[in-house]
Structure formats: structure tokens, C-alpha cells
TORKOLNU-117607 format. One record per residue: residue number from 1; residue in one letter; x, y, z of N, C-alpha, C, O in turn. Coordinates in steps of 0.02 Angstrom, whole numbers. Each point is the difference from the previous one (the first is absolute). Layout:
NUM A X Y Z X Y Z X Y Z X Y Z .
...
This chain:
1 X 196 1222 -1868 -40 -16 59 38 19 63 55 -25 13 .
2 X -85 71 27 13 0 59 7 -45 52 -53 -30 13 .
3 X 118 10 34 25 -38 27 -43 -6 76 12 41 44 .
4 X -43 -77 -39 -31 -3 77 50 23 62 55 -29 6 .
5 X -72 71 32 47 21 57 -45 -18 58 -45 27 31 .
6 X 89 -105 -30 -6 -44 68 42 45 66 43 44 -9 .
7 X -58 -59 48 8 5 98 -10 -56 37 -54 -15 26 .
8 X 125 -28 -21 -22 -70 49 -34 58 59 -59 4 19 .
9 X 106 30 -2 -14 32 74 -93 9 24 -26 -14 53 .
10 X -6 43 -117 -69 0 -16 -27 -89 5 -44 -19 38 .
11 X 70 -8 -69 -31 -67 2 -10 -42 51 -49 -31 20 .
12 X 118 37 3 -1 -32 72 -37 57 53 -31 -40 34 .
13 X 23 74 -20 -57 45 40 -62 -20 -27 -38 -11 47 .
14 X 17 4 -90 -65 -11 -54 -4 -72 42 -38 -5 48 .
15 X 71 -40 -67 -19 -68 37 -21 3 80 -40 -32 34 .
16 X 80 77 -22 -12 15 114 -72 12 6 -40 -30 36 .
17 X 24 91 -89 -53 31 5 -58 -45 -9 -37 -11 47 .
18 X 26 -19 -111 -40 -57 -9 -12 -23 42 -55 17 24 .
19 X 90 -63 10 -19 -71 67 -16 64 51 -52 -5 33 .
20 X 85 53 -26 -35 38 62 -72 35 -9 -43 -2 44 .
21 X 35 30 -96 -84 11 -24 -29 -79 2 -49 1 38 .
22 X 59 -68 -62 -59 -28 -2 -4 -29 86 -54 -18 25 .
23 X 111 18 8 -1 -2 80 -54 32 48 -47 -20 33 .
24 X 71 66 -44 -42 78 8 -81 -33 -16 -38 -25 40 .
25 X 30 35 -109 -76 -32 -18 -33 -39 27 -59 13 10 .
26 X 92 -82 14 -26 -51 36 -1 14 83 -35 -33 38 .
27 X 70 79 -19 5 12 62 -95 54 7 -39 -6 47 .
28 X 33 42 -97 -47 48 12 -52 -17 -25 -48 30 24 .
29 X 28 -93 -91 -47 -16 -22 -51 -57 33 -61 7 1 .
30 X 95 -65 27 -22 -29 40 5 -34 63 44 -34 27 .
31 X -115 55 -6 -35 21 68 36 -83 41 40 -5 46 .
32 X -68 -37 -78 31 -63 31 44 -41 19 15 -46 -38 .
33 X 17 52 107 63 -29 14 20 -49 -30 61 6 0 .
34 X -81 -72 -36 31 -47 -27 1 7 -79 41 -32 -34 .
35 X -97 84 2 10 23 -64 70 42 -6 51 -9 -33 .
36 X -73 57 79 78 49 -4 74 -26 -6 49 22 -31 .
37 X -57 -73 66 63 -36 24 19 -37 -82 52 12 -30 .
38 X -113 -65 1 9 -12 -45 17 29 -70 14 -26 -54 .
39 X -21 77 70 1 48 -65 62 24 2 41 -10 -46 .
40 X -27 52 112 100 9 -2 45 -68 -25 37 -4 -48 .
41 X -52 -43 92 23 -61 4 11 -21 -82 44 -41 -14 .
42 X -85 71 -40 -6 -15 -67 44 46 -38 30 -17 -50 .
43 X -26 89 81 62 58 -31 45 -25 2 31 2 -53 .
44 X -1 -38 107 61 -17 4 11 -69 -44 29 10 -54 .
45 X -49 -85 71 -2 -50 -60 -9 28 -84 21 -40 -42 .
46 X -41 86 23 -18 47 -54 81 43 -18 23 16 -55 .
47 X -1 -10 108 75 38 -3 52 -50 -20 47 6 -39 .
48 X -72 -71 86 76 -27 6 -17 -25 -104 18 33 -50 .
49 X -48 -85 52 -39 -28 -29 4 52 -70 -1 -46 -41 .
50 X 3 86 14 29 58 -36 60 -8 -18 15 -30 -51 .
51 X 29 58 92 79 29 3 40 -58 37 44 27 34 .
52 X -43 -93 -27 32 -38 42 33 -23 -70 -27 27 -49 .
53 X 75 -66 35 18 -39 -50 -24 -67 4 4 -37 49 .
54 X -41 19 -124 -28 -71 21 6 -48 -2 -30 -39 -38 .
55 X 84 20 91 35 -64 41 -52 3 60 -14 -49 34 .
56 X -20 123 -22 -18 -10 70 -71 16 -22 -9 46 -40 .
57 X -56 -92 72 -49 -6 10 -17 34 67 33 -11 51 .
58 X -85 52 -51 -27 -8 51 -88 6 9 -45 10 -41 .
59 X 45 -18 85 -81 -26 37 -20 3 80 44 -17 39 .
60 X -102 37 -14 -22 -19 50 -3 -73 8 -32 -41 -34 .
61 X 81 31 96 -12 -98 10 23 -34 73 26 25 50 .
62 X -45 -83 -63 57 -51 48 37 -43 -9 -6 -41 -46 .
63 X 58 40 93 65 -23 -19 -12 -70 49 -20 0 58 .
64 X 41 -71 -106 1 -51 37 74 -36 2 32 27 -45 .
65 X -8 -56 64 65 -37 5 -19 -87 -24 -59 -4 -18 .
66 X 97 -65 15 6 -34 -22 -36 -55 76 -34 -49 -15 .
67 X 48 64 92 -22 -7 57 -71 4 -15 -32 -38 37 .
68 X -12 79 -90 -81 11 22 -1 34 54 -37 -20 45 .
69 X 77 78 -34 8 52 61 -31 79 -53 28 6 -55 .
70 X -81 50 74 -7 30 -37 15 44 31 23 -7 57 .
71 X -35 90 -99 10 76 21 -47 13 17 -53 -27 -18 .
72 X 60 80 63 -74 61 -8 -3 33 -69 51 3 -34 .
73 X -127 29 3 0 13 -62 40 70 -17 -21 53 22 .
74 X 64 -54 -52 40 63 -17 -22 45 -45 -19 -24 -53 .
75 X 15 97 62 -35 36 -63 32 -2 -55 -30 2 -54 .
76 X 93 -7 60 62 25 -72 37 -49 14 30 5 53 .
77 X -18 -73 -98 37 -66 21 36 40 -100 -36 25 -43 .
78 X 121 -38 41 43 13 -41 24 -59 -8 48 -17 35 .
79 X -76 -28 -84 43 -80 -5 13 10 -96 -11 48 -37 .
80 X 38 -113 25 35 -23 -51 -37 -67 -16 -18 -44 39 .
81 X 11 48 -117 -30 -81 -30 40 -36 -34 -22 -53 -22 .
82 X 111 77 3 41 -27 -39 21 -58 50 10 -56 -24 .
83 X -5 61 60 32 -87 43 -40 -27 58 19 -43 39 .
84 X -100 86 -38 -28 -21 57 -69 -1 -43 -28 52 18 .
85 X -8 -79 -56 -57 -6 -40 -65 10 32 -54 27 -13 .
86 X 87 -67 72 -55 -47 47 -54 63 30 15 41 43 .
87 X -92 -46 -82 -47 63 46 -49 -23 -13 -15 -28 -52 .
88 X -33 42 122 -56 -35 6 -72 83 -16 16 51 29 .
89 X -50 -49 -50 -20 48 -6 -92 -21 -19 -20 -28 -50 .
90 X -20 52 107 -71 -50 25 -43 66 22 9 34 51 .
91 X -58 -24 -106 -33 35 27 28 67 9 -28 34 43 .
92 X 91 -1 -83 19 54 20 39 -2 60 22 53 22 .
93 X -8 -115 12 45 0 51 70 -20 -35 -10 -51 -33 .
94 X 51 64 31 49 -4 -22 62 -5 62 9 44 41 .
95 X 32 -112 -45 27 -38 24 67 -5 -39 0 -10 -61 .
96 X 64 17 105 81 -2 -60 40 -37 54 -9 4 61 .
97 X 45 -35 -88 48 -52 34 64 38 43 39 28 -38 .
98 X -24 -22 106 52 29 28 62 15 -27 29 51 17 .
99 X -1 -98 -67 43 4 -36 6 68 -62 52 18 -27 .
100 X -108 4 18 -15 37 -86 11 78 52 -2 49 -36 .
101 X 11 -36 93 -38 66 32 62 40 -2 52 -27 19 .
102 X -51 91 -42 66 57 10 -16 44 49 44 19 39 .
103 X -100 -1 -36 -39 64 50 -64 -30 20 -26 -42 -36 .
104 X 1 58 87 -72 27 31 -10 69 39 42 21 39 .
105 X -86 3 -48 -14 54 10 -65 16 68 -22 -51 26 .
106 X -4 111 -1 -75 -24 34 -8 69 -11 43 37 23 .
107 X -103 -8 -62 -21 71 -35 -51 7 62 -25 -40 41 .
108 X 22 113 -53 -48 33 50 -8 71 -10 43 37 -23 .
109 X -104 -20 41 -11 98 -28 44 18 66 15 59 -9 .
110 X 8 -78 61 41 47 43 27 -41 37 -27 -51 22 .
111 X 103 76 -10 60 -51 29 7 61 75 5 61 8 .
112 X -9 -130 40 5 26 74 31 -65 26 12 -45 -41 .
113 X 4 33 124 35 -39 24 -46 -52 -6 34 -49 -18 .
114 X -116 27 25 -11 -66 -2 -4 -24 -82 -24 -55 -17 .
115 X 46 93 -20 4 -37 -64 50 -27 1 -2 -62 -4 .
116 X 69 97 11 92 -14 14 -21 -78 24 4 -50 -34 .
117 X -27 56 105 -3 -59 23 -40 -30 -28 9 -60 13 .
118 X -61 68 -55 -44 -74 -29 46 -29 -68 31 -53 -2 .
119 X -38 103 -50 70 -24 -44 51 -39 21 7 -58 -19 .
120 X 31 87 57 59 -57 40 -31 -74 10 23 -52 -24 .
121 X -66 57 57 -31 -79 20 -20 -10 -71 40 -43 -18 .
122 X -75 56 -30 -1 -28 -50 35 -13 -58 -27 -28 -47 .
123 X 87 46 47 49 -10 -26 27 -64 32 11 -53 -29 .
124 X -3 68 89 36 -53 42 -24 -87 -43 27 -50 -24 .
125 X -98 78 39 -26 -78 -45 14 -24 -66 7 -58 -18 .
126 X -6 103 -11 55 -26 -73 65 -9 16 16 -57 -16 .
127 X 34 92 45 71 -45 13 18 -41 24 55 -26 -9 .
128 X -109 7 53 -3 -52 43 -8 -80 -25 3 -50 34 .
129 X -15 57 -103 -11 -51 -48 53 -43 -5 55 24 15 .
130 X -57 -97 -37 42 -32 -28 20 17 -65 -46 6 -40 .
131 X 84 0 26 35 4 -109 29 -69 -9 48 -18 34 .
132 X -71 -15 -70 59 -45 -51 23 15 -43 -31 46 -26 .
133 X 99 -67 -13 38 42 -60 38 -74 -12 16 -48 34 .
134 X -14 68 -101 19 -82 -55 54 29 -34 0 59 -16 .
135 X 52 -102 3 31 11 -73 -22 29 -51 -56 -20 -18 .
136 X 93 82 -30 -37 21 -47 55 -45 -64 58 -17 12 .
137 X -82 8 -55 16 -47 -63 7 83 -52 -36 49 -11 .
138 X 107 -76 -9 0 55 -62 28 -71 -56 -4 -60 9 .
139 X 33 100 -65 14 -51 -52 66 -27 10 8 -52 -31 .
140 X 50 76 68 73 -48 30 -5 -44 59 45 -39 17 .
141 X -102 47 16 -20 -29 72 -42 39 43 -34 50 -14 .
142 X 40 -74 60 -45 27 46 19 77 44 60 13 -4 .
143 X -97 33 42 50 49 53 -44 -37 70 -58 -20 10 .
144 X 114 22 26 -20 -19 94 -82 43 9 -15 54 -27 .
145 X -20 -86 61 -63 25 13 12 70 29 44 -18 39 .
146 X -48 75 -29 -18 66 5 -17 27 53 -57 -10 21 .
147 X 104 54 16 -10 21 63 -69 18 1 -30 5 -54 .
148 X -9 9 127 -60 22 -4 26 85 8 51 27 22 .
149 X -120 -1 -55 7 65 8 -27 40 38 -61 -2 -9 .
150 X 77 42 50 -36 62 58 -45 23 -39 16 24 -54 .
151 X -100 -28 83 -58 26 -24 13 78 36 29 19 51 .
152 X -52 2 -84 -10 78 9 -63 11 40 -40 -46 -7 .
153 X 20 95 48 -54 7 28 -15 71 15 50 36 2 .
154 X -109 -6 9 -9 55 -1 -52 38 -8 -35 -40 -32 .
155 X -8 101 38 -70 31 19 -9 33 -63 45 -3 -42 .
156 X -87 28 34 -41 55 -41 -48 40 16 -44 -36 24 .
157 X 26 96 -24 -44 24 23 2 63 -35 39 -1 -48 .
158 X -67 52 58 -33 81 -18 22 40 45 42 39 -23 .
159 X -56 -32 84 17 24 26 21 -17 79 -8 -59 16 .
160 X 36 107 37 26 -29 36 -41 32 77 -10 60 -1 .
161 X -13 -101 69 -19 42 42 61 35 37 -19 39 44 .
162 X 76 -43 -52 53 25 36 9 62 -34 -11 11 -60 .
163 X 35 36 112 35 70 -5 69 16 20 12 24 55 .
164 X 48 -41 -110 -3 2 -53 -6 -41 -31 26 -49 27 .
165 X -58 32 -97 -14 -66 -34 59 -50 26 -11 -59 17 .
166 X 55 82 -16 46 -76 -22 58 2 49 55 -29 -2 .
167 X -92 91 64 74 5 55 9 -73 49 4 -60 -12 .
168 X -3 84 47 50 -43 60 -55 -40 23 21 -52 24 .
169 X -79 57 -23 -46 -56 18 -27 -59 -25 -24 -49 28 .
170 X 38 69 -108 23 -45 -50 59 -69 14 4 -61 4 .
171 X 33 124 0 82 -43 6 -16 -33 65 15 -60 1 .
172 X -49 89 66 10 -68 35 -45 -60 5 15 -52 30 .
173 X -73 64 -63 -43 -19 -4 38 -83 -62 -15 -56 19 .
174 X 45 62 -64 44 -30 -45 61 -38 25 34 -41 -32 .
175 X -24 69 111 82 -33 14 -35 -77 60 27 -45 31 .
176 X -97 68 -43 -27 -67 38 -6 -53 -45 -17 -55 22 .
177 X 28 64 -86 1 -66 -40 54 -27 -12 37 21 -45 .
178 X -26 -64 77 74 -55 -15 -13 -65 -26 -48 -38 8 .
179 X 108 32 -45 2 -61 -24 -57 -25 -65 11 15 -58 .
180 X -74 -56 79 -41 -11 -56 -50 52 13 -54 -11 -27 .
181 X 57 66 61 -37 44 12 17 61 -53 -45 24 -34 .
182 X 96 -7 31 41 52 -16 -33 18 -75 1 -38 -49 .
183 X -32 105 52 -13 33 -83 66 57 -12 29 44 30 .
184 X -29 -79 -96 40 35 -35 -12 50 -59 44 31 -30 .
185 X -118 -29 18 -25 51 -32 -47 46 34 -28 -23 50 .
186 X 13 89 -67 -63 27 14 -34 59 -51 29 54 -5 .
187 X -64 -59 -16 -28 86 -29 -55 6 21 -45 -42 6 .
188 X 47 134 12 -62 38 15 2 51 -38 37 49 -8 .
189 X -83 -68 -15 2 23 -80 -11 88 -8 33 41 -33 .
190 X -75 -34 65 3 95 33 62 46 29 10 61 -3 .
191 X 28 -117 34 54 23 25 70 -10 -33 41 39 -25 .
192 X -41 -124 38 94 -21 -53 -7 -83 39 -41 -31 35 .
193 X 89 22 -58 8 -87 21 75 -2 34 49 36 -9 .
194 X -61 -92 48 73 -32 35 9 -72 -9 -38 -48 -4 .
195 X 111 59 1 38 -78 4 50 -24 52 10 36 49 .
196 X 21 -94 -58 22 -22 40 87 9 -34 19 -50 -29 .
197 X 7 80 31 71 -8 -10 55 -51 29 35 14 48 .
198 X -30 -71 -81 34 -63 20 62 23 22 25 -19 53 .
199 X 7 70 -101 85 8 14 26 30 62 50 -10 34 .
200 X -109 57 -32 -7 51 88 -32 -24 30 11 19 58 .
201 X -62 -64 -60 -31 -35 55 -35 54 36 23 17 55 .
202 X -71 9 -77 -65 44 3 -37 32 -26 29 18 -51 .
203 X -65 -3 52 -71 38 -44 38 48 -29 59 9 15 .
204 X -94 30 -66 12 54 -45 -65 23 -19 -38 -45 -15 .
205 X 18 95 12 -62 44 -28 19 54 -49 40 46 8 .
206 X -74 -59 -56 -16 36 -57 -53 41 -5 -53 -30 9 .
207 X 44 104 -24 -32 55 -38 5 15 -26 53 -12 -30 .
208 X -109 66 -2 6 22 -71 -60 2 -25 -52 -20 26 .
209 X 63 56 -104 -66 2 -51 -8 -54 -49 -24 3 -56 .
210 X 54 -61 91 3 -67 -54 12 -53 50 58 -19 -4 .
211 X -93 -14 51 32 -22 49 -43 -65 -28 30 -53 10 .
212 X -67 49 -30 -36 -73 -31 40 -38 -43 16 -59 6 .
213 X 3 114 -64 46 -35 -46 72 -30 25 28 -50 -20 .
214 X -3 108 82 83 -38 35 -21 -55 40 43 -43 12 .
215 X -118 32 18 20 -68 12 -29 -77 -43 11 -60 9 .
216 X -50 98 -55 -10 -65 -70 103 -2 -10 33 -50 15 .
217 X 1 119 -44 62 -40 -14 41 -40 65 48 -38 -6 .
218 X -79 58 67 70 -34 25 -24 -77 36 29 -34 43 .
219 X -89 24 -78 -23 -59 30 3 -45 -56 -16 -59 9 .
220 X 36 84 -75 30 -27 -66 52 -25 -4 17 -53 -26 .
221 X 28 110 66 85 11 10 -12 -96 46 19 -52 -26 .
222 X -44 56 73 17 -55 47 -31 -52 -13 14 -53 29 .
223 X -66 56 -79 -1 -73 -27 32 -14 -58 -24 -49 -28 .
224 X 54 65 8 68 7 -58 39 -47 42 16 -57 -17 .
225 X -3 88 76 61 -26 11 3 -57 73 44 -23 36 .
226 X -125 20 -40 -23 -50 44 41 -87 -32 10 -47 38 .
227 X 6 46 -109 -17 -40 -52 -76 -44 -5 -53 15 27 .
228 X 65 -71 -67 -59 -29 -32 4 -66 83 45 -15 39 .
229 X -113 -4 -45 -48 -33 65 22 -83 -27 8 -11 -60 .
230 X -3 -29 99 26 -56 -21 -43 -61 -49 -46 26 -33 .
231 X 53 -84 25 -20 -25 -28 -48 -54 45 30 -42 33 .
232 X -96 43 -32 -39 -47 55 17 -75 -28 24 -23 -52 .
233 X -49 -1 113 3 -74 -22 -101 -39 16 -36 -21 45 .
234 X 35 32 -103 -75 5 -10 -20 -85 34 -59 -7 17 .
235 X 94 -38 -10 7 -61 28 -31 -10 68 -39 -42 23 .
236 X 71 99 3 -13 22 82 -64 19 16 -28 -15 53 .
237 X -2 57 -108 -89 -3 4 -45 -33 -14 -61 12 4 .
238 X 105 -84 -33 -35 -36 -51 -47 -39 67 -61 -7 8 .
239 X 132 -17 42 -20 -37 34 -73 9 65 -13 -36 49 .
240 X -25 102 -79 -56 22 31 -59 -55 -41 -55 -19 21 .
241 X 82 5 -72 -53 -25 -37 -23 -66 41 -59 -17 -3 .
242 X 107 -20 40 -23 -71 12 -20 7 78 -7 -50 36 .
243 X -3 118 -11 -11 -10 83 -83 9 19 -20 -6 58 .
């Protein structure tokens, strides 16, 4: 028997290509701004949701804290059910506890400066959350309750109205987000994606004929090493029950 002659190099292009044809599709098939939107908005949850490792859930949702303080609704919410269980899910609205969240995202068929700026503000509202974190219990004792972890934040889109996709209007358009503002992801999926480089402390842009797949890996790479989301203290929500 003849030995199959694999090509990651093919595969991983094969994957770019995919999410960028069914992008493409939804961008040209439908006529209706909130269908369209929904339908990209679904390539991508379809991507992560695929190829993510599954520690990480994701979903269109909102993020509440233990306060009864909520988010704006996020298209691509990246949480965890191993130490945060707690999800309310009504009608297709789907609701996850501040504590469970690694990423949010805000998808769109085209990234320009009032998206930059609407993302930012909606991000802002998920970090802005309270977290509680408990002791985790193993079988010698307990470990100290669990630093909280930096949510990730960041856009999606198809394509871009700037010329060049991802030049300098981008970048300044990006250096207006500080603090709980600040995205640290982006892909345009026609063009390439950018990140936030912690060690240099500024953006980086990526091109190429695989630019979907480098940023599925490097948004892998950084929740790897984001580590695991702490442990809630389901106690703290309990006390909604008696108000």
C-alpha cells in the first residue's frame, strides 16, 4: 500500500482558505445586515469551537460577575466549565459567570475605526467585572485561591475599510485602547491578523497565504499560557437568591 503523502504546509493553507471562502459566502450571500453579521459571526464560533482544545468553550454571550453587574452581549465569549460550572442559558441567551471568561471577541464583515472603538468599549464591560477565586482542594490539601487572569480581547472581521489593510491607521486607531480597553487580538481574514506583543510593548502584523490559521495558533499559543481561570465561589451568586 501506498503511503499517503501528507503537506502540513497544504493543510494549514487548506484551513485559511476554508474560513476565508465561507467568510466570503456570507459576506456575498446575504442581503441583510443583521443576517450577514450573524452568519460570519457563526464562521468564526464554528472555527474556534473546532480547533480550540476542549478546556475552552465558546459561545455568543453575557458575562455577569457575583455584584449582578452585567456585559454588553459579546459575539465570541472563550470561557472554561472545569472550575466555573456556573451558566445560565434562557431562550438561547446564554449567560457565563466573569470568572469562567479567557477571551471576548466583537466579529464584523469589516474592521474600520468605529468598530476599534466599539469593541474596546465592549470589552471594557467584561473586565470591568468583579472575579471571586476560592481555594482549590487537591488530595494533600488545598492550593491558595488563584490569581485572576488577563481576559484577552479582540475583533474579527473579513475585511478591512483601510488602505493598507492593517497599516498605520490601524495601529493608531489600537493605541487608543488602554488599560480595560486595550485588544490584543485581531484578524482580517482577507488580509492577516495582529497582536499585541507584551515583551515589546506593541502591535505586530502578520501576512501571508495562511494568515487565519497563524492567528487560530497564536491565540492558542496565549491561552496556553494564559493558564487555567480560577475557581468561583458559587456562594457569592447564591446570595442573589434571597434579594
Amino acid at each position: 500500500m501506498t503511503k499517503p503523502k501528507w503537506s502540513l504546509t497544504v493543510l494549514l493553507e487548506s484551513l485559511h482558505k476554508e474560513i476565508h471562502q465561507k467568510l466570503e459566502t456570507a459576506r456575498k450571500t446575504f442581503n441583510h445586515p443583521t443576517s450577514k453579521g450573524d452568519a460570519s459571526c457563526n464562521v468564526w464560533l464554528e472555527l474556534f469551537k473546532t480547533y480550540l482544545p476542549n478546556r475552552y468553550q465558546t459561545a455568543k454571550a453575557f458575562v455577569v460577575d457575583s455584584n449582578g453587574e452585567f456585559s454588553e452581549q459579546m459575539d465570541v465569549v472563550i470561557f472554561d466549565r472545569q472550575y466555573s460550572p456556573f451558566i445560565f442559558n434562557f431562550q438561547g441567551e446564554l449567560i457565563v459567570p466573569a470568572e469562567s471568561v479567557y477571551a471576548v471577541f466583537e466579529a464584523k464583515q469589516t474592521v474600520n475605526a468605529d468598530l476599534i472603538k466599539y469593541a474596546q468599549k465592549k470589552i471594557e464591560s467584561v473586565r470591568k467585572l468583579s472575579k471571586t477565586s476560592l481555594p482549590i482542594p487537591y488530595v494533600a490539601g488545598t492550593y491558595p485561591p488563584k490569581k485572576m487572569i488577563s481576559i484577552f480581547g479582540g475583533v474579527l472581521s473579513f475585511e478591512s475599510e483601510w488602505k493598507p489593510a492593517l497599516g498605520k491607521p490601524l495601529l493608531k486607531s489600537l493605541q487608543n485602547g488602554i488599560a480595560n480597553k486595550q485588544l490584543d487580538f485581531g484578524c482580517v481574514a482577507a488580509h492577516g491578523y495582529f497582536y499585541f506583543d507584551k515583551l515589546q510593548k506593541k502591535y505586530r502584523v502578520e501576512t501571508g497565504s495562511k494568515t487565519i490559521t497563524g492567528f487560530l495558533f497564536r491565540l492558542i499559543s496565549d491561552l496556553q499560557l494564559s493558564g487555567t481561570v480560577p475557581m468561583l465561589d458559587v456562594q457569592a451568586y447564591a446570595k442573589w437568591l434571597t434579594k
